[in-house]
C-alpha positions in Angstrom: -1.4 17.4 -90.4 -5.1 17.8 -91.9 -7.9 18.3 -88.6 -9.3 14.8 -88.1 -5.5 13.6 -87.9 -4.9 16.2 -85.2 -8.0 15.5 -83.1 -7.1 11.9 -83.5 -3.7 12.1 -81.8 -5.4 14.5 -79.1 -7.9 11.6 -78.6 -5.3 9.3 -78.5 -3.3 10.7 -75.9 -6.2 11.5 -74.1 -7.1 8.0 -73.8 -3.4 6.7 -72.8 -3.4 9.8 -70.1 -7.0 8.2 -68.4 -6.5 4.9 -69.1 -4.9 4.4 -65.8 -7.5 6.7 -64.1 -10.4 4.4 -65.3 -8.1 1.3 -64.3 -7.5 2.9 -60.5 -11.3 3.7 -60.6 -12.2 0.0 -61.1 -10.2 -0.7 -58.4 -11.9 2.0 -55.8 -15.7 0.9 -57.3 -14.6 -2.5 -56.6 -13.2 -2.0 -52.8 -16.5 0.8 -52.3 -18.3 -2.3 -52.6 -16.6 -4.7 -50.7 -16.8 -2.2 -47.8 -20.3 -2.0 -48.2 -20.4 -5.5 -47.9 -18.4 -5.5 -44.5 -20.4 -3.2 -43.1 -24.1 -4.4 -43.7 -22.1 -7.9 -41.6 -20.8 -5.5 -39.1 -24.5 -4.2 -38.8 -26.1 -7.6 -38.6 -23.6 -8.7 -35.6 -24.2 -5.6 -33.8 -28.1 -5.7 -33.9 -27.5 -9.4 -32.6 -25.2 -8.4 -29.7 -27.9 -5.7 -28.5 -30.3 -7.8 -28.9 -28.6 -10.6 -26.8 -27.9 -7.4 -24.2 -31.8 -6.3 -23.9 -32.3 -10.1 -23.3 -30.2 -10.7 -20.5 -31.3 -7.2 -19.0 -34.8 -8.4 -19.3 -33.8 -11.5 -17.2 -31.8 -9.7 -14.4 -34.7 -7.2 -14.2 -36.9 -10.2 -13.8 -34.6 -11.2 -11.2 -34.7 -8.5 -9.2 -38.1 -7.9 -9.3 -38.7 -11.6 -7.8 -38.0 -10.7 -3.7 -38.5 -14.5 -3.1 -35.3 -15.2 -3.9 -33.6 -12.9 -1.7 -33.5 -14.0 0.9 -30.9 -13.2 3.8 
């Protein structure tokens, strides 16, 4: 077996022994970046819900700031 044949069938086998390691690392790149994804909507909802909080504080604060209508 002359050099270049050897290195090919090193190369070869290489490739066949990361072939699934490049496959399963398509999969994780792919799933990084639907997480990603999920988490930027997660963000979005959770800014809206705070703000929605600070609103409604800002009201009842209002609210109990106003001694007119407490009365008893």
């Amino acid at each position: 077996m002359t050099d270049s044949e050897l290195l090919q069938t090193i190369s070869d086998l290489l490739d066949q022994k990361l072939q699934p390691i490049k496959d399963e690392l398509g999969i994780v790149q792919r799933d990084v970046k639907h997480l990603k994804k999920e988490a930027i909507k997660m963000q979005a909802i959770d800014e809206a819900i705070l703000d929605e909080v600070e609103r409604v504080h800002e009201i009842l604060d209002k609210h109990k700031a106003d001694k007119t209508v407490h009365t008893a």
